[in-house]
Steps between C-alpha positions, in 0.01 A plus 500: 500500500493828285332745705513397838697680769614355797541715825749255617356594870366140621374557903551181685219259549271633765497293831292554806740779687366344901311190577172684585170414362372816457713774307519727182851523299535673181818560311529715203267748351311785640301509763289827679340529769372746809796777377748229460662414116706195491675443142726226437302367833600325775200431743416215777172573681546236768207352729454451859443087610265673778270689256294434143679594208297784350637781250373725267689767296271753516526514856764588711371387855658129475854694462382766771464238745818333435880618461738472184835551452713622240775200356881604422408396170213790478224252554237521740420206735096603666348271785167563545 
């Protein structure tokens, strides 16, 4: 096709990354938010069985009252 350019960068299909219900992964892009920038993201916001899955960007208190760790791969892995 004249025209079209092709990146050649083809990310895996996405699976669910834990057998949990209740989580948040995004791959790619750019995401913001509190202070933190993410580009070429790698995020899992991960729910507790215990508690009601309930997040909202614009507010930090879910993370607060949870814990997140960095990944080797520069990710970051959140329970909350």
């Amino acid at each position: 096709m004249v025209g079209y350019m092709d990146s050649e960068l083809h990310l895996a299909v996405l699976r669910p990354p834990l057998a949990r219900t209740a989580y948040i992964y995004q791959r790619g892009g750019m995401l913001r938010f509190g202070k933190l920038t993410m580009r070429d993201a790698d995020l899992k916001i991960i729910g507790r069985p215990a508690r009601p899955f309930d997040f909202f960007q614009k507010h930090s208190r879910q993370l607060v009252a949870g814990y997140s760790k960095s990944t080797a791969s520069n990710g970051l892995l959140a329970t909350i």
